[in-house]
C-alpha positions in Angstrom: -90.6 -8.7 -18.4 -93.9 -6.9 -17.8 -94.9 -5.8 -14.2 -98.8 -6.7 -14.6 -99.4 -6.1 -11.0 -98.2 -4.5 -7.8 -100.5 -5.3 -4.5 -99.3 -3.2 -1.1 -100.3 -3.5 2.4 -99.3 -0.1 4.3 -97.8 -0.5 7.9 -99.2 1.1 10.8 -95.9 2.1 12.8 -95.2 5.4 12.0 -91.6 5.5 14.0 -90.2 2.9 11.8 -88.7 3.0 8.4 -90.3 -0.5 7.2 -93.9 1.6 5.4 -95.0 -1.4 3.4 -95.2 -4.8 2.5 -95.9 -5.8 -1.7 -96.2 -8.5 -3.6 -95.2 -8.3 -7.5 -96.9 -10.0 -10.0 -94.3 -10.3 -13.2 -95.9 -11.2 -16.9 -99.4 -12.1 -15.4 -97.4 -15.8 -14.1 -94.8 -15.4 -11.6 -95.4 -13.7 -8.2 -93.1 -12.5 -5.5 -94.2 -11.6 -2.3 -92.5 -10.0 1.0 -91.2 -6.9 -0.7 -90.3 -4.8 1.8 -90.7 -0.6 0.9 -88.6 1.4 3.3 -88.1 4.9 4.1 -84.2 5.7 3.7 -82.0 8.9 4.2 -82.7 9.4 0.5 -86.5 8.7 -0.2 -88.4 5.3 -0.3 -86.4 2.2 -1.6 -87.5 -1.4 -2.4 -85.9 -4.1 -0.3 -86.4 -7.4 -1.9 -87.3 -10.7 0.2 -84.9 -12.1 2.7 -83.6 -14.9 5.1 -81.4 -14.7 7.8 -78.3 -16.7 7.2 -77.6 -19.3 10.0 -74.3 -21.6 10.3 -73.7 -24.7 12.4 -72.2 -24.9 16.0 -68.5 -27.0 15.8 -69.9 -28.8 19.0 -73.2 -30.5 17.9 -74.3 -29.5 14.8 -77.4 -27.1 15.7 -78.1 -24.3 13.5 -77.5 -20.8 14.5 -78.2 -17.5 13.5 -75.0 -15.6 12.5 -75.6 -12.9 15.4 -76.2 -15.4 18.1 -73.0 -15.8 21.0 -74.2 -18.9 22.4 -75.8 -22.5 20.4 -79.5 -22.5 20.4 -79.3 -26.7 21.0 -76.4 -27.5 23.5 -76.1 -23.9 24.9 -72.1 -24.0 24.0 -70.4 -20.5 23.5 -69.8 -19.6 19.2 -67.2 -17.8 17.9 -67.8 -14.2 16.8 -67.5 -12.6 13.4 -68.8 -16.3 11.3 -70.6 -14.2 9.4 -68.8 -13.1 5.8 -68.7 -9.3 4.8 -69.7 -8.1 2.1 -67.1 -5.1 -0.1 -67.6 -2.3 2.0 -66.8 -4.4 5.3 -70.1 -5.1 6.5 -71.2 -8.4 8.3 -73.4 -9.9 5.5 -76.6 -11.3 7.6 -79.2 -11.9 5.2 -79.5 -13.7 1.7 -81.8 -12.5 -0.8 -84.3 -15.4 -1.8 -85.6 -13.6 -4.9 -83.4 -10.5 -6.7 -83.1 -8.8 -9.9 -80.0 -9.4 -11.8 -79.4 -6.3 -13.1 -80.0 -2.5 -12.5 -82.4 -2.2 -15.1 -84.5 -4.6 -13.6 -84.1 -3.3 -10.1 -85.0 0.5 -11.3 -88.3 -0.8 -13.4 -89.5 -3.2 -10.3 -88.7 0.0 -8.0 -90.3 2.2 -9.9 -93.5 0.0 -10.5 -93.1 -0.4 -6.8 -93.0 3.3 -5.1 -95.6 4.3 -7.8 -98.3 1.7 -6.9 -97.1 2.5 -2.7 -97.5 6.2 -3.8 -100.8 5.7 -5.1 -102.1 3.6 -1.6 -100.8 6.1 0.6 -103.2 8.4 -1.2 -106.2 5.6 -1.8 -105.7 5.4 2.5 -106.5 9.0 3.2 -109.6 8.6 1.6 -113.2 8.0 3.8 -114.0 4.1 3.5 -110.0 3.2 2.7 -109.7 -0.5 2.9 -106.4 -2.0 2.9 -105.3 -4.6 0.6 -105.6 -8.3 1.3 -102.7 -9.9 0.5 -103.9 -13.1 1.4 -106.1 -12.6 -1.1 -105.5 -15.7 -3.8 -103.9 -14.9 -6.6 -104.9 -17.1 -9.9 -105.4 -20.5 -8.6 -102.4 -22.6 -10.0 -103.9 -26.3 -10.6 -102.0 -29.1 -8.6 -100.1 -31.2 -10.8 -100.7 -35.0 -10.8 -97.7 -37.1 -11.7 
């Protein structure tokens, strides 16, 4: 797999740890977008793109976030801890929708990552800086006809 292109889109809060947003172009074909870059305790680290996992209330059916006491359609009272932990104990709230499967994988899209987020930190100090568009369209895709 060759990383052929890295867009990021810098974050104006500067009390939080989200910095950036990316999108990662892999072999000049596939693209996935929502990357998060975060500041951690140890340095910047790549958190890939996410959904908040949601169960059902026993009552009527409605969906509910795992972290919400009461059912967002018939107001009844949910039971606490629904949501599964993970191996060091931790309530597991969020799913990956797109992951590498191993750590070589993770380490080169990290790398590719914090290099091209390096790199627009500096582009931004410059006089004229303007940020990426990631709205930007990538290679048009044609609509296929069946």
């Amino acid at each position: 797999m060759e990383i052929s292109e890295v867009r990021v889109k810098l974050i104006e809060n500067k009390d939080d740890r989200l910095k950036a947003f990316c999108s990662v172009t892999m072999d000049n074909e596939f693209v996935v977008r929502d990357i998060k870059i975060i500041e951690g305790t140890n340095g910047f680290f790549v958190a890939m793109p996410s959904r908040k996992m949601s169960d059902h209330c026993e009552k009527c059916g409605g969906k509910n976030h795992l972290r919400a006491k009461f059912c967002n359609n018939c107001g009844g009272s949910l039971p606490e801890d629904r949501a599964k932990k993970d191996m060091k104990g931790r309530m597991k709230l969020h799913a990956d929708i797109a992951h590498p499967i191993n750590a070589e994988c993770r380490k080169k899209i990290q790398d590719k990552v914090i290099a091209a987020f390096t790199e627009e930190v500096e582009k931004s100090k410059l006089p004229g800086y303007k940020p990426v568009d990631m709205d930007e369209p990538d290679n048009e895709v044609p609509e296929i006809v069946t």
